[in-house]
N, C-alpha and C positions, 0 to 999 in steps of 0.2 A: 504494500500500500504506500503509496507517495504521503509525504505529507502535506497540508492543505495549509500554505500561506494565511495568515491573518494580519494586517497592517493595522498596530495599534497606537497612540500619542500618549506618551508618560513624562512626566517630569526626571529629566535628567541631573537637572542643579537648580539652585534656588533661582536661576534667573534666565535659565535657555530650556528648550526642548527640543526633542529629535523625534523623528519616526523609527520605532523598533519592528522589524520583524521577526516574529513569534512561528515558532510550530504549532499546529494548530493538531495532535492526536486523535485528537477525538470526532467522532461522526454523528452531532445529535439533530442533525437535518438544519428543521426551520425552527428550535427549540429558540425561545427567547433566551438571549444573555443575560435575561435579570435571575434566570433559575439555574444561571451556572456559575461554578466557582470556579476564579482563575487563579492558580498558585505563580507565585514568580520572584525569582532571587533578586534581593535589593542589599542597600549597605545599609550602616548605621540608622540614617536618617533619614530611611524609607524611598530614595530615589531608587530606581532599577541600575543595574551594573550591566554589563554590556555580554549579555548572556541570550540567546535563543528558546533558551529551555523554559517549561513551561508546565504543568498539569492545571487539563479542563476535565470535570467533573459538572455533574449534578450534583446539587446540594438538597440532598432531599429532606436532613433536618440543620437544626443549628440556633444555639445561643448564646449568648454573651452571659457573662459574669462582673458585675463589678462591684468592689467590697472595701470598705473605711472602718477603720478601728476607733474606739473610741472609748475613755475611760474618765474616771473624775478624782480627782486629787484628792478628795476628802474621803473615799470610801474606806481610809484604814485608818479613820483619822477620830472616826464617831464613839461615843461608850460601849458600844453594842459589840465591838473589834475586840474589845481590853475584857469585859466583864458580859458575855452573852449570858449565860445560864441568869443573872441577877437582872439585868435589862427583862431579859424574855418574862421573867416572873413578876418584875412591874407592870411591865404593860398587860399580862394575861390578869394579872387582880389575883397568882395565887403566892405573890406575896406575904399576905397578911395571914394566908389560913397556915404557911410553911412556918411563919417565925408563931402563930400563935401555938402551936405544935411542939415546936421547941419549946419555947419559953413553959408550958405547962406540963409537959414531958419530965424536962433536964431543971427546972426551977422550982417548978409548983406555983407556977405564976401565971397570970393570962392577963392578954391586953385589952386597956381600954375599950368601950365602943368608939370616943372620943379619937383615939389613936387607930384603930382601926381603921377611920374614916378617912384619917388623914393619910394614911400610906395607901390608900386605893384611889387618890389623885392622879395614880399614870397611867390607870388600867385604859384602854383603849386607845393612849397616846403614845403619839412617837415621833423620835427627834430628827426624820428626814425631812428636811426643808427643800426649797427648789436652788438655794444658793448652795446646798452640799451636796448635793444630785444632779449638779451643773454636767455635763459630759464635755470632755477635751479632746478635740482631736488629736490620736496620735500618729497614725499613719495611713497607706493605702496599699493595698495589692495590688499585684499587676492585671491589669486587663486580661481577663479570658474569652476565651472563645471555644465552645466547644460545637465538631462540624460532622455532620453523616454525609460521605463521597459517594456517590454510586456509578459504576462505571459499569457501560456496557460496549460488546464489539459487535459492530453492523458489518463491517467488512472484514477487519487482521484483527486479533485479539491479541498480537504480539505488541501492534502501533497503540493499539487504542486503551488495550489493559495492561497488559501486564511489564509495559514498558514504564507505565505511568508509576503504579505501584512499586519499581525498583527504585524510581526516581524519590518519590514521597521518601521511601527510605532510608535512603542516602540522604536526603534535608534532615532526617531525624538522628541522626550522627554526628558526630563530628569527621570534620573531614581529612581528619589524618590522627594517628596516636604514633607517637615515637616508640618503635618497637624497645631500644636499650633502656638503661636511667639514665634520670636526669644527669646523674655524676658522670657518665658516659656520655653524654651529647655536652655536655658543659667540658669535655676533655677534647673530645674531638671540634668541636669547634668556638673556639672561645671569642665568644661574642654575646654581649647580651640576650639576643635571640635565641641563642641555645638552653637559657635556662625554662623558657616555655616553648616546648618545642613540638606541641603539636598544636592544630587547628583545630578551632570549635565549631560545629554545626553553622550553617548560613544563615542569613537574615532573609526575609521572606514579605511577601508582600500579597495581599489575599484580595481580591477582586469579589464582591459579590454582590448584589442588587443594587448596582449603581454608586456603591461606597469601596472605599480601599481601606483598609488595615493594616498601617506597616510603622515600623518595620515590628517583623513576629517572631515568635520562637514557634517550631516544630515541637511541642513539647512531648508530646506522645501517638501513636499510630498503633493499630489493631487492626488486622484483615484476616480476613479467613482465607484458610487453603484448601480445605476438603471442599470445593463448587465446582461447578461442570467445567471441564476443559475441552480445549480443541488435541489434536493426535499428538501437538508437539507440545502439551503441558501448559499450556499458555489458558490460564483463567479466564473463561465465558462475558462473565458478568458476578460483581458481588461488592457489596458496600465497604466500605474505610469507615472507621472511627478515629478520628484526628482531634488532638485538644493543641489548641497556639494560644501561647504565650505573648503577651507586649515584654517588649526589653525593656521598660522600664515602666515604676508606675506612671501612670495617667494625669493627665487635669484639664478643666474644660478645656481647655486649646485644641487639647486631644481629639476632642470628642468631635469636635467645629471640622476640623481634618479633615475625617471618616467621610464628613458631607460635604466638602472641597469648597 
């Protein structure tokens, strides 16, 4: 199967563009682009790098995740932290019937009505205020994204699938490990370089209903291998489970992006 040209316009730097051409594997006819996901290797800062490669899919499900931390300065800070069991028996009212128990037990004494009354002043009360229960932001998680691929072959199951799937793959690695140690690569080639000396997975940029996503992390990939094949092993048709990552957290700017 040839592959099928696609001429698409991406922001190469913050101030030019270029025309890229893309391999285009995939065969989903007249299928809208808004129900395909297009994967495509970018740098840092989410421009595309000067690469052809590409996975189109169907996105047949898919969501986002986004998550802020948040805490209040005063929650270790109240009576209830230092003395719980005594708080908790103020505010329940069984205060008065614990110490009159003791006190007539271990004394031979019991408390006033007068005193009584006055130690059931906190029963139903309690010391969380809205200025101690203030919540402080303390951090954010990275943007998630979690995507169902579904790939199927009209024509080569080699172009259309199973080429794809090696490709996903390879994003979800890194793209080199130094087979020696480090003490070994920092002997043989001494140069700062040597002391990190393998490459980390690619930077990724996700295409799907009209919004981009970048740059991403591959953070995980799931396929099944028991699905119908063609003679030469090459997979029919069968869904990916993909979860991506943002390299860094988020903030509205981010978000503004997504919608160009």
């Amino acid at each position: 199967m040839a592959y099928n040209p696609v001429k698409v316009e991406d922001v190469v730097s913050n101030k030019t563009k270029a025309e890229k051409q893309y391999k285009n594997p995939s065969n989903f006819g007249k299928l809208s682009d808004v129900y395909q996901a297009r994967i495509r290797k970018c740098d840092k800062e989410g421009a595309l790098i000067d690469s052809d490669e590409q996975v189109v899919a169907v996105a047949s499900e898919g969501e986002v995740h986004l998550e802020s931390q948040y805490s209040t300065p005063f929650e270790n800070s109240n009576p209830e932290q230092r003395l719980p069991t005594l708080i908790g028996m103020l505010q329940s009212g069984d205060w008065t019937n614990t110490a009159s128990s003791v006190l007539g037990g271990v004394f031979g004494t019991e408390l006033s009505a007068d005193k009584q009354e006055a130690m059931n002043i906190f029963e139903g009360r309690s010391n969380l205020t809205k200025t101690n229960s203030t919540q402080i932001f303390v951090s954010s998680a990275p943007f998630s994204m979690n995507m169902t691929l579904y790939f199927e072959a009209w024509e080569n199951a080699k172009f259309e699938v199973e080429n794809q799937i090696r490709l996903l793959m390879r994003w979800t690695l890194p793209e080199k490990l130094e087979n020696g140690s480090l003490i070994a690569s920092v002997a043989e080639n001494k140069n700062l370089q040597s002391l990190f000396p393998s490459i980390i997975p690619p930077y990724l940029a996700l295409y799907h209903g009209g919004k981009k996503y970048a740059p991403m992390i591959l953070n995980s990939l799931s396929a099944p291998i028991a699905v119908p094949m063609d003679s030469e092993g090459n997979r029919m048709a069968l869904q990916v489970q993909a979860s991506f990552l943002s390299r860094t957290a988020w903030d509205a700017e981010n978000i503004n992006q997504i919608y160009g």
